[in-house]
Backbone bond lengths (Angstrom), bond angles and torsions (degrees), N, CA, C in turn:
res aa  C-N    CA-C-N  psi(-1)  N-CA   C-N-CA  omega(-1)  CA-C   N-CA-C  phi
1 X - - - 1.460 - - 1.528 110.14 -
2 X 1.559 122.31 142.75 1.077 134.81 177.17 1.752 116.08 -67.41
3 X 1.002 114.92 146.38 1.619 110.35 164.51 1.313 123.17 -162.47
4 X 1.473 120.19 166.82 1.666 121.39 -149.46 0.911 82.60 -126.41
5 X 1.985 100.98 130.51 1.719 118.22 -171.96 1.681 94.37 -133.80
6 X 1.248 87.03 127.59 1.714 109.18 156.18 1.122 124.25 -95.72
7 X 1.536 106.66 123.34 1.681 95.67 -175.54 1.841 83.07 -140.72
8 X 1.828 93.01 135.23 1.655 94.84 -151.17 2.044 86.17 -126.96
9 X 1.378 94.88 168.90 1.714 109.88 165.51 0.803 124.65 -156.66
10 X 1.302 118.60 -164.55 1.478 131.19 162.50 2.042 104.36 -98.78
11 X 1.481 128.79 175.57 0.843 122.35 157.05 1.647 129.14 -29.27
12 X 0.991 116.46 156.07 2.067 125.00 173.96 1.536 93.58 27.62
13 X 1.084 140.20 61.71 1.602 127.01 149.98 1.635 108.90 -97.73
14 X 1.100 117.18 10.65 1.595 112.26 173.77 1.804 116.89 101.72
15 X 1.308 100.60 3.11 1.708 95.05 -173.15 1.569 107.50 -65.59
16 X 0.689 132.15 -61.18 1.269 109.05 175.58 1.175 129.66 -54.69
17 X 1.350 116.14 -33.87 1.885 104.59 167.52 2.077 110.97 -66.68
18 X 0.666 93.60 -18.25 1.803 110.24 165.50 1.645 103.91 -48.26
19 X 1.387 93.92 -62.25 1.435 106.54 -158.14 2.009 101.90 -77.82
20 X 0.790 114.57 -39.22 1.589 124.66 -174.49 1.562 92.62 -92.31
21 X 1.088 134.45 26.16 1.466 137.23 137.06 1.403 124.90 -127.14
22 X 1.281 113.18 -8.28 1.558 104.42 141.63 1.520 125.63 -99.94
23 X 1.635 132.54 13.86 0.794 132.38 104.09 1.672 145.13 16.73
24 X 1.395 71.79 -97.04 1.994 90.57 176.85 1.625 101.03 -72.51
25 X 1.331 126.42 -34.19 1.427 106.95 -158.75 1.514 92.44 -55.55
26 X 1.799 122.23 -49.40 1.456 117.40 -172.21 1.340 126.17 -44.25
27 X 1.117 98.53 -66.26 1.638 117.23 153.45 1.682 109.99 -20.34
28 X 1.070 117.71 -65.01 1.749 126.89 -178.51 1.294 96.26 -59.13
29 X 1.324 132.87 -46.14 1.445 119.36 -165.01 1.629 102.53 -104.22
30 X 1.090 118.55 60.89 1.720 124.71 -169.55 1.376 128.94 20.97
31 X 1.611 111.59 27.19 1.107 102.78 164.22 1.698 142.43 -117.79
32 X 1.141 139.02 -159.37 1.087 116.88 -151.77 1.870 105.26 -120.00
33 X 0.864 125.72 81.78 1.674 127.44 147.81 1.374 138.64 -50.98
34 X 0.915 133.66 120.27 1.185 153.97 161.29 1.373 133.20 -78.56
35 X 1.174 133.67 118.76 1.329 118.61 -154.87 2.088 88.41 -130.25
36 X 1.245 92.52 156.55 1.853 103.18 -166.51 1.386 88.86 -146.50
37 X 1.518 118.30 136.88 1.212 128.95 150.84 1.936 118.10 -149.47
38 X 1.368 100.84 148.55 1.462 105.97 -171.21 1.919 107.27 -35.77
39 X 1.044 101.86 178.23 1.519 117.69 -176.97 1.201 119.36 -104.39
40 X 1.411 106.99 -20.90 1.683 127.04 -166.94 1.420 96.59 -86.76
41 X 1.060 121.15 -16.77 2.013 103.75 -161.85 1.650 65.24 -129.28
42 X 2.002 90.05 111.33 1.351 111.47 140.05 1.394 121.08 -150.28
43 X 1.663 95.24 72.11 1.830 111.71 179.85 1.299 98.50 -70.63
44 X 1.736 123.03 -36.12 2.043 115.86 -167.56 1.428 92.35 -111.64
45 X 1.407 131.52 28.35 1.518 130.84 173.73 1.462 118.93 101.38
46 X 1.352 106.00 151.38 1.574 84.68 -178.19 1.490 123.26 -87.14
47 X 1.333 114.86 167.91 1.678 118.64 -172.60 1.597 101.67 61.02
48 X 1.134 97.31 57.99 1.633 103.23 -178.91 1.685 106.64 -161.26
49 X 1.833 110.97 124.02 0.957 138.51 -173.46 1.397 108.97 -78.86
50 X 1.347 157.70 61.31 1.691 135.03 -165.93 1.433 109.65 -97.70
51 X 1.248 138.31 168.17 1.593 157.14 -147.40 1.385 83.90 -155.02
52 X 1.604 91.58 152.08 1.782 103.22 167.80 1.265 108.75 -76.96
53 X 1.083 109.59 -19.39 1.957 114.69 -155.86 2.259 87.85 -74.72
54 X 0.952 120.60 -15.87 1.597 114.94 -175.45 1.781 108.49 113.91
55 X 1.354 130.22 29.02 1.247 123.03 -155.48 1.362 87.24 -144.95
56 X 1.364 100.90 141.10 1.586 112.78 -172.59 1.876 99.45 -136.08
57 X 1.764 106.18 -167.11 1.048 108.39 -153.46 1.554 108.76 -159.80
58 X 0.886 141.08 82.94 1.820 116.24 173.56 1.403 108.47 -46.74
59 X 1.636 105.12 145.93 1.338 109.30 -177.60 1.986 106.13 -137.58
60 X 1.068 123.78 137.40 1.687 112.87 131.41 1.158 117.69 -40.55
61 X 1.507 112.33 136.75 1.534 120.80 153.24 1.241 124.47 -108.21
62 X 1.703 127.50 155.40 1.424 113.02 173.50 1.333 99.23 -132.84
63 X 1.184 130.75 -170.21 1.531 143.26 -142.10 1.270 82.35 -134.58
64 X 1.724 98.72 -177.52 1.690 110.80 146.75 1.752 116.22 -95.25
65 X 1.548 99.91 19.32 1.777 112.97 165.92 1.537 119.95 -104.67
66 X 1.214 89.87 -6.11 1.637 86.19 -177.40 1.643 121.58 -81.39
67 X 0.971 128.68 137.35 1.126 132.97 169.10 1.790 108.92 -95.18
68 X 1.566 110.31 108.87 1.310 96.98 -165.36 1.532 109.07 -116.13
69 X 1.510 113.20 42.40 1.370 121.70 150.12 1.116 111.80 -90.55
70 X 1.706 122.10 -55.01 1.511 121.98 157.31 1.117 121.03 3.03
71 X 1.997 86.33 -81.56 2.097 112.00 174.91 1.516 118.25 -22.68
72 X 1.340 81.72 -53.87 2.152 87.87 -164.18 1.274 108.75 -90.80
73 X 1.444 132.38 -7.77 1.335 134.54 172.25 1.642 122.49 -73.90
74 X 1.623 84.89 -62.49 1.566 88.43 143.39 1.603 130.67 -36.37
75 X 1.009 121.91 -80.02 1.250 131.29 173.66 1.863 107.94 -32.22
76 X 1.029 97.10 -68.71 1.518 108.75 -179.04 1.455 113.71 -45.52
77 X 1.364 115.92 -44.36 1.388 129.62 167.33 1.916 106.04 -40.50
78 X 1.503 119.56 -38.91 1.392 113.40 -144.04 1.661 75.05 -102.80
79 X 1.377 127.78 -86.33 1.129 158.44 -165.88 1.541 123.21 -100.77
80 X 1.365 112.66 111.17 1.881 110.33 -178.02 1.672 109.57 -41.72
81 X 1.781 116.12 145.48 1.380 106.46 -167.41 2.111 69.50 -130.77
82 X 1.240 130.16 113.52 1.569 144.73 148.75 1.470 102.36 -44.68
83 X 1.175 145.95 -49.66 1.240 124.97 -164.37 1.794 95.97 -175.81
84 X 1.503 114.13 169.47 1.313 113.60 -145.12 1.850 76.58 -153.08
85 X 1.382 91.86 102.01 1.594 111.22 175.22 1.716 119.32 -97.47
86 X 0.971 109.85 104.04 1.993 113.66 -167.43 1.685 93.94 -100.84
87 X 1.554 102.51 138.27 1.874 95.48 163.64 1.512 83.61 -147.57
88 X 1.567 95.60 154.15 1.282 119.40 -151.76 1.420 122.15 54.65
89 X 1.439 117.34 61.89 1.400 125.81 158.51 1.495 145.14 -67.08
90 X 1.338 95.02 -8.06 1.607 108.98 177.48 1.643 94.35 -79.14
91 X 1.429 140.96 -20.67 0.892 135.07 158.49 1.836 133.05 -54.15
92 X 1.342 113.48 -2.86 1.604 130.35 -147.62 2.133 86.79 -83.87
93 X 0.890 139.22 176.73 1.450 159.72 143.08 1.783 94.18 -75.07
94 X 1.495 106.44 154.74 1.609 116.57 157.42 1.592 111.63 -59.53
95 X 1.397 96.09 -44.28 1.876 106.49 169.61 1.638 121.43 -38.00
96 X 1.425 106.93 -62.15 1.340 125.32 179.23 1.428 109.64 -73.79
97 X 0.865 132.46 -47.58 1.764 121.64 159.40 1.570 122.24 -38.85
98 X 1.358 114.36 -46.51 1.376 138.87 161.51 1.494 105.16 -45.31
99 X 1.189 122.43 -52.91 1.723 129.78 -157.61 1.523 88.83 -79.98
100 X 1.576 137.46 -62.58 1.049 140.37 169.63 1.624 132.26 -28.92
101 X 1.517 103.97 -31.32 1.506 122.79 -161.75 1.900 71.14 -88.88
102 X 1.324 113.43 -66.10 1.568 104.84 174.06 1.571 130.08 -12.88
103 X 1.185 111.53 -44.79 1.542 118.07 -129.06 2.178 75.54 -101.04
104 X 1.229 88.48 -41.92 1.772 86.95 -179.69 1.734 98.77 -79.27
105 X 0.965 140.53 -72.25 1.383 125.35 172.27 1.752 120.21 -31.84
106 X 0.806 133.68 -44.08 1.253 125.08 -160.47 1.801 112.87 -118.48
107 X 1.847 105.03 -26.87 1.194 103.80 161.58 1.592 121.54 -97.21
108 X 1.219 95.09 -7.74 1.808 107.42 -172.65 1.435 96.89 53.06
109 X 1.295 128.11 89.12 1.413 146.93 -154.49 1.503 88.03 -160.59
110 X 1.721 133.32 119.84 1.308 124.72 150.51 1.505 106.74 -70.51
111 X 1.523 101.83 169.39 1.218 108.40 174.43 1.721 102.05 -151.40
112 X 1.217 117.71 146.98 1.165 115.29 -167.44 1.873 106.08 -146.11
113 X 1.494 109.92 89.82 1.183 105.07 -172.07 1.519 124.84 -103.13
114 X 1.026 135.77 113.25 1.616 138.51 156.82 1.278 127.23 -68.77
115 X 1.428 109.32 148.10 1.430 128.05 -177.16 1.346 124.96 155.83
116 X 1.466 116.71 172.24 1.532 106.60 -168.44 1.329 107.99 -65.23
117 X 1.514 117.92 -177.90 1.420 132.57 -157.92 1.866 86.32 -119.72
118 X 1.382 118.47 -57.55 1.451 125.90 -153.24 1.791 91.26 -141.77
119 X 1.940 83.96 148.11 1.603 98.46 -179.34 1.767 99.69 -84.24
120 X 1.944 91.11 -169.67 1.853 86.09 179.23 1.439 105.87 -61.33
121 X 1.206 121.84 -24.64 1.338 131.66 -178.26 2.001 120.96 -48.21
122 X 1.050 78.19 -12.61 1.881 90.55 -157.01 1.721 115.32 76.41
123 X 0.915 114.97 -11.25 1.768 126.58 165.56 1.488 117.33 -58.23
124 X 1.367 112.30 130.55 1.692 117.32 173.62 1.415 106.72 -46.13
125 X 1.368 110.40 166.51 1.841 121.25 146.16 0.988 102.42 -99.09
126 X 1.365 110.66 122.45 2.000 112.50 155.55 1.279 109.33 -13.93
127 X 1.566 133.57 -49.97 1.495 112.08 -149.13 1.732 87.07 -94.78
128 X 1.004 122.26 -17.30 1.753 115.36 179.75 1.671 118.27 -72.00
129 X 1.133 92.23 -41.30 1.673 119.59 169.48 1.859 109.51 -47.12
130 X 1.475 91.64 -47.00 1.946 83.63 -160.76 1.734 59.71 -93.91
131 X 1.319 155.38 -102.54 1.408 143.08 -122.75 1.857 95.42 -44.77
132 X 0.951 130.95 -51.98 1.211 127.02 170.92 1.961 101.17 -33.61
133 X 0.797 129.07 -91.85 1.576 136.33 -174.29 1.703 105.26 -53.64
134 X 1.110 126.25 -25.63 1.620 114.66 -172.24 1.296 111.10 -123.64
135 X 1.767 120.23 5.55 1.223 97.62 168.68 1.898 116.67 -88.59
136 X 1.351 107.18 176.29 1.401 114.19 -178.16 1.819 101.33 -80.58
137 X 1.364 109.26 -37.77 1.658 103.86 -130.57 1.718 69.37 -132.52
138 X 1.976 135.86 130.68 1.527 127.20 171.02 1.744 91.77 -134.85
139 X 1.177 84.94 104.40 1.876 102.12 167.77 1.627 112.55 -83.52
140 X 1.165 137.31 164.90 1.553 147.61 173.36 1.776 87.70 -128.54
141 X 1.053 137.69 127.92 1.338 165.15 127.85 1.708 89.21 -68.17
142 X 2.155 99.95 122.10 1.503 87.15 -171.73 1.777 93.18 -130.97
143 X 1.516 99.67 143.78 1.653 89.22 -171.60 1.177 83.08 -131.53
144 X 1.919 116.33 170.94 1.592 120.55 178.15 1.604 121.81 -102.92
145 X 1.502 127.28 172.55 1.129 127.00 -176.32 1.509 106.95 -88.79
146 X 0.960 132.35 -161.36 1.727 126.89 -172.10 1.587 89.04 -93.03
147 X 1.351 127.05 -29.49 1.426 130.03 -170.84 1.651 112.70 -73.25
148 X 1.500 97.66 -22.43 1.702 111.47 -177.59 1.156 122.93 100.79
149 X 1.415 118.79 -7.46 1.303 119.75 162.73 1.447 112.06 -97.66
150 X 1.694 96.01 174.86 1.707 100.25 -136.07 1.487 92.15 -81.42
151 X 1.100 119.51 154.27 1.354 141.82 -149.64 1.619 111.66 -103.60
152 X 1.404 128.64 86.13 1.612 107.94 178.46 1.580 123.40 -129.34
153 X 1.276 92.71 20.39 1.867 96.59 158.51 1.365 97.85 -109.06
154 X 1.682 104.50 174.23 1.495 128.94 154.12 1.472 104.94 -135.03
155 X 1.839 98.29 133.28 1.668 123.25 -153.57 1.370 78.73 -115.83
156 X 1.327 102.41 135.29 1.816 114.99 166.00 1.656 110.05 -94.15
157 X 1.220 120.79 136.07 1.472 109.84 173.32 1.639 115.44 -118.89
158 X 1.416 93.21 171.70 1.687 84.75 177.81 1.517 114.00 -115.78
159 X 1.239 144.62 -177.63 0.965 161.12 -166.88 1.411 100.83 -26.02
160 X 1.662 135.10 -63.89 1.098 142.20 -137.04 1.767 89.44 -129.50
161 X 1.258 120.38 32.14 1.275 134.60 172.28 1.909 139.17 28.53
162 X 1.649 72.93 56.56 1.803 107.84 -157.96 1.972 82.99 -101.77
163 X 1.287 115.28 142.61 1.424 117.01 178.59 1.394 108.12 -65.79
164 X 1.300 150.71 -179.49 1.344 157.96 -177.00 1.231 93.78 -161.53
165 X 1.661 102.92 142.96 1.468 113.04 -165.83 1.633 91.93 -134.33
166 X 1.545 124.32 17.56 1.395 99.88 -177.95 1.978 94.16 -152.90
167 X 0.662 127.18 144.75 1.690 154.19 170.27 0.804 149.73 -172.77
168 X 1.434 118.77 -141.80 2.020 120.10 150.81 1.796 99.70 -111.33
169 X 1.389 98.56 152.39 1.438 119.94 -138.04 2.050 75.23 -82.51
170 X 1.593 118.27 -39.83 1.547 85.00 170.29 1.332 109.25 -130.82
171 X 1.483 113.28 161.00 1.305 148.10 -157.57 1.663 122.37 -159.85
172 X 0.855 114.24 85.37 1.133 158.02 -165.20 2.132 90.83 -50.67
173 X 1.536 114.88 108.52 1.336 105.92 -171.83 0.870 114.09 167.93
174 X 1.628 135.64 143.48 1.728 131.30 -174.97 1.621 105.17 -114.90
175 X 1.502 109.43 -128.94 1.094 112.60 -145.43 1.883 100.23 -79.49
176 X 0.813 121.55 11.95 1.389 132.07 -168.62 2.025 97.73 -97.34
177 X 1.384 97.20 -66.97 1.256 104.23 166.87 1.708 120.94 -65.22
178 X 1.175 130.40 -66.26 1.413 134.16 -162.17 1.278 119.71 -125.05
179 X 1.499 108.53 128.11 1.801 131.75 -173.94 1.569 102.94 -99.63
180 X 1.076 97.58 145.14 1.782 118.92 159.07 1.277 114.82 -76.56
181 X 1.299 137.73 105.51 1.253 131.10 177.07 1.802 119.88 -120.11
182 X 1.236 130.69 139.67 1.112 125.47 162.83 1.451 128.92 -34.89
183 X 1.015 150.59 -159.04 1.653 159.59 -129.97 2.111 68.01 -132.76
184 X 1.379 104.39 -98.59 1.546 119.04 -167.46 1.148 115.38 -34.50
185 X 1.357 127.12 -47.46 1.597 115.65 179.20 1.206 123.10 -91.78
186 X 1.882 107.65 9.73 1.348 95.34 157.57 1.327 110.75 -103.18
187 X 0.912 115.95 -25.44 1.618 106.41 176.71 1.536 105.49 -70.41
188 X 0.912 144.34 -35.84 1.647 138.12 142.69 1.398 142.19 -34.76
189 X 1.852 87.27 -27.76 1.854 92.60 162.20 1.620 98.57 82.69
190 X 1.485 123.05 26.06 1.558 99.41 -164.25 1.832 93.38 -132.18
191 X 0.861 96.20 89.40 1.881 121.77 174.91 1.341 103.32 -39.59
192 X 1.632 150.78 -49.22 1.102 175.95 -53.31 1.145 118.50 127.49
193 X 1.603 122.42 158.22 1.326 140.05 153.40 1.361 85.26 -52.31
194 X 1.829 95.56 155.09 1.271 118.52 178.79 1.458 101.11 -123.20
195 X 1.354 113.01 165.57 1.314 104.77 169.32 1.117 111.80 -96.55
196 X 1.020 135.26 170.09 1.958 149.63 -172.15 1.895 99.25 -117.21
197 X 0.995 93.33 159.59 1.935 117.10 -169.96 1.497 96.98 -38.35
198 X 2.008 98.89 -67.95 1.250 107.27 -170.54 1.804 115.92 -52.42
199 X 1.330 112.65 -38.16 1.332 112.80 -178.23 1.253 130.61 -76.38
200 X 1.852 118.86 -25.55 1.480 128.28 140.52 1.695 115.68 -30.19
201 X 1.311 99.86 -54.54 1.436 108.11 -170.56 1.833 131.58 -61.55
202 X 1.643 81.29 -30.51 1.479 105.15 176.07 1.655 109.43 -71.67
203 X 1.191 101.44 -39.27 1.587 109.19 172.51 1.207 127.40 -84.61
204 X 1.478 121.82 -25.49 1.143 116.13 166.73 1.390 127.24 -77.45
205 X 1.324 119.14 1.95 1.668 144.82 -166.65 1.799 94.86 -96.18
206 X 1.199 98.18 -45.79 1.384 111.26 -165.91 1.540 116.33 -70.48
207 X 1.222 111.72 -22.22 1.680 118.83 -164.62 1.803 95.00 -105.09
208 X 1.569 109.16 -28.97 1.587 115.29 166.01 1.412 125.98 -38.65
């Protein structure tokens, strides 16, 4: 039996290199994958999968118009599709999560989607929210804070790499823009080691 897996993070914990290595395993064993990613994130081009590690991907893209049971039915109609790989899923409609839960029910098609869990806000994405409630199978992909503990917000920063606690919920941006931070240093606002009294002091002696 088919089933719909969420596997969620914080910023840079590897989901996409996740996904472009189960990928190839299909591929290795002659079968056929499909890989889907939003339309909106095209920092390495669009219809394009990239990993930090240097490894990329051709991809489908969908909108918030797409109906992507259609997509894969179609598809399925021409050529067998093994499994139906989504990255950046917090991007999905409640609709399109719905169409997906489809595509494994009725096409027996896995599907295995990644993406964040929570905005800079600490707030769900719609599409994490209903994958939260409708998937079968909810993985944590777990990465660390600069402090070393495990990491489960994503902090947006601004220019001079001070946290920001207020915008539009997306913004399109990597490691320049947004850190992984623990529970404590995000609610602290502190992107980085900080310095301590004594270590202000050491530096401020120094530039004297």
């Amino acid at each position: 039996m088919a089933s719909l897996y969420f596997k969620y993070a914080a910023m840079n914990s590897g989901k996409s290199t996740q996904l472009l290595q189960v990928h190839y395993n299909y591929l290795e064993r002659g079968m056929s994958a499909l890989a889907l990613t939003a339309n909106l994130d095209d920092r390495y081009g669009a219809g394009k999968i990239t990993a930090r590690i240097g490894l990329d991907l051709p991809a489908e893209t969908y909108s918030a118009e797409t109906d992507i049971f259609d997509m894969i039915k179609a598809r399925q109609d021409e050529n067998p599709v093994h499994i139906l790989l989504i990255d950046e899923a917090q991007f999905l409609s409640e609709a399109q999560v719905l169409q997906i839960a489809r595509i494994v029910d009725e096409l027996n098609i896995p599907v295995m989607a990644y993406g964040l869990k929570s905005d800079f806000m600490g707030k769900l994405f719609t599409g994490s929210e209903a994958l939260l409630r409708w998937a079968d199978n909810i993985e944590e992909i777990k990465t660390i804070c600069w402090c070393g503990s495990k990491a489960i917000q994503t902090a947006r920063l601004d220019v001079n790499g001070n946290v920001v606690r207020q915008g539009d919920q997306i913004s399109i941006g990597g490691n320049d823009q947004y850190v992984s931070l623990c529970r404590k240093h995000y609610m602290r606002g502190e992107s980085k080691p900080m310095l301590d009294a004594d270590e202000m002091a050491g530096l401020l002696s120094e530039v004297a």
